[in-house]
N, C-alpha and C positions, 0 to 999 in steps of 0.2 A: 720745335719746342724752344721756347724763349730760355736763355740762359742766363741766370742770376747774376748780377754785379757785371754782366755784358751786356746784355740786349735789356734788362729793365731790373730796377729793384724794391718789386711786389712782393713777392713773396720771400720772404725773411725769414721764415720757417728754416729750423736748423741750423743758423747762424748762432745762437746764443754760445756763449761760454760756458765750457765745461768747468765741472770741477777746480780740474788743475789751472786752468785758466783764470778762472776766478781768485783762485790764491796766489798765484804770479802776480794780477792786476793787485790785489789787495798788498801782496808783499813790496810791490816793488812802488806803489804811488804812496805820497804822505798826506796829500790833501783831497776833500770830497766836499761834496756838497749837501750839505745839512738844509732839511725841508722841512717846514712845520706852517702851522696855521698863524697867524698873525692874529690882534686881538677885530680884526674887522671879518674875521674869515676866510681870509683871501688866504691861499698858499705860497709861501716866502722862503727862500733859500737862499743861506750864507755859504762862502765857500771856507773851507778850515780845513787846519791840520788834525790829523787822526792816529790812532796806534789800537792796536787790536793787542786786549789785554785782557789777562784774566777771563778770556773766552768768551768778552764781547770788544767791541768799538767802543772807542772813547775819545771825547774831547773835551774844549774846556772855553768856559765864556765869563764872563762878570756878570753879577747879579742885578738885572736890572735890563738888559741888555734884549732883544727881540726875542730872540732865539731861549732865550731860557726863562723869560713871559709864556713864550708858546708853548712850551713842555708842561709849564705848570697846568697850563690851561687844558690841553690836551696830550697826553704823552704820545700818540700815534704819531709818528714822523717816518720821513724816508732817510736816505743816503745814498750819495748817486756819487760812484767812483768812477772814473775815466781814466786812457792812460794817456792824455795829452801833460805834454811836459814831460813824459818817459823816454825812454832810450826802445820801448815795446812797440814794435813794428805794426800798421796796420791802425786800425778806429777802434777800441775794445771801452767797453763799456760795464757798470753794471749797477742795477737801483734794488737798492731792499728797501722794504719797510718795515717797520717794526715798534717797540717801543721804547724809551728812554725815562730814564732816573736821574735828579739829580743828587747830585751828595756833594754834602756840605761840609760831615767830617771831618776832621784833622787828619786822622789817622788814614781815613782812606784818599783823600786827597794827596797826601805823603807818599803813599803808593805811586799816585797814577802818575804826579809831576816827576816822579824818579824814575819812572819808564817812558813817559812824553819826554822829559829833555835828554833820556840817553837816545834814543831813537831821532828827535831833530834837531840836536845840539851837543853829536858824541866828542867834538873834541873841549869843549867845555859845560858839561852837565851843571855844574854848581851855579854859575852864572846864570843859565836860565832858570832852576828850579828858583834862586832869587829871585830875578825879575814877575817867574808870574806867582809867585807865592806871594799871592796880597788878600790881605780881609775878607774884600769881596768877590773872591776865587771860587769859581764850584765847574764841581767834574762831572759831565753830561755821562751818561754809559748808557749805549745802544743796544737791544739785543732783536736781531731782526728776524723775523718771524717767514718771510717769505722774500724771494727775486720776483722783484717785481716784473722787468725783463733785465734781459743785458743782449750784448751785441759781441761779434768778432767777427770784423770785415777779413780778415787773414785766413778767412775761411770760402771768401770768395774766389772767381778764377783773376787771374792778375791786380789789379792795388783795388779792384770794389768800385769803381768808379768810371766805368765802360771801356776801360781797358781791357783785348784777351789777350795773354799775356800766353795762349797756344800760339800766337799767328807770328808771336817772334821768333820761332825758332825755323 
């Protein structure tokens, strides 16, 4: 019987991210990839920084910009986190989809920039909340509805990549 992540990798079944996986990936990456329709229909995705707040996902674009055209247009969009660029061992992966709001508000934008620059700007908060507090500021919030799939090669026998990592010992 053929062994997964050794002899071929067909069956994929079982590999997804659990739970706790999923909130390590989410906790410990800052950037994902934001997917939306573009105005010709075609499916377009920017990569951004993120912070899970107020018990959804959030980011943040200027008004005018691909990305927050396509929400107006259709709010159904994905989010695809990975953990490249991590210190997380292995391929992990994970796409929801769901939908997004923009907000324009003051007051709730105030919010969101004071938890986006204490999360990727903790040794100077004020200086970012500066720089992206401008006019044409607005704050994306994501609330995803389902996993679309995800991945965890760390779940295979040796690195996932036709190594068995039985035959070394």
């Amino acid at each position: 019987m053929p062994k997964t992540g050794v002899d071929d990798i067909e069956d994929l079944r079982g590999l997804g991210l659990g739970r706790d996986g999923q909130a390590e990936l989410i906790e410990t990456q800052s950037e994902c990839t934001f997917v939306f329709t573009n105005e010709d229909g075609w499916a377009s995705g920017v990569v951004m920084s993120y912070i899970e707040f107020e018990g959804s996902f959030w980011v943040t674009a200027v008004e005018g910009r691909g990305h927050v055209r396509g929400v107006e247009r259709d709010p159904r969009v994905s989010m695809v986190i990975s953990n490249a660029g991590t210190a997380l061992p292995g391929r992990r992966m994970l796409s929801m989809r769901g939908t997004a709001i923009i907000h324009r508000d003051p007051a709730t934008k105030a919010r969101f920039l004071a938890a986006f620059a204490a999360r990727h700007q903790p040794e100077d908060p004020e200086s970012f909340i500066r720089l992206l507090d401008s006019a044409k500021r607005v704050a994306i919030e994501f609330h995803p509805t389902a996993v679309a799939v995800s991945h965890d090669s760390t779940k295979m026998p040796g690195n996932g990549r036709g190594r068995d990592s039985s035959r070394d010992q």
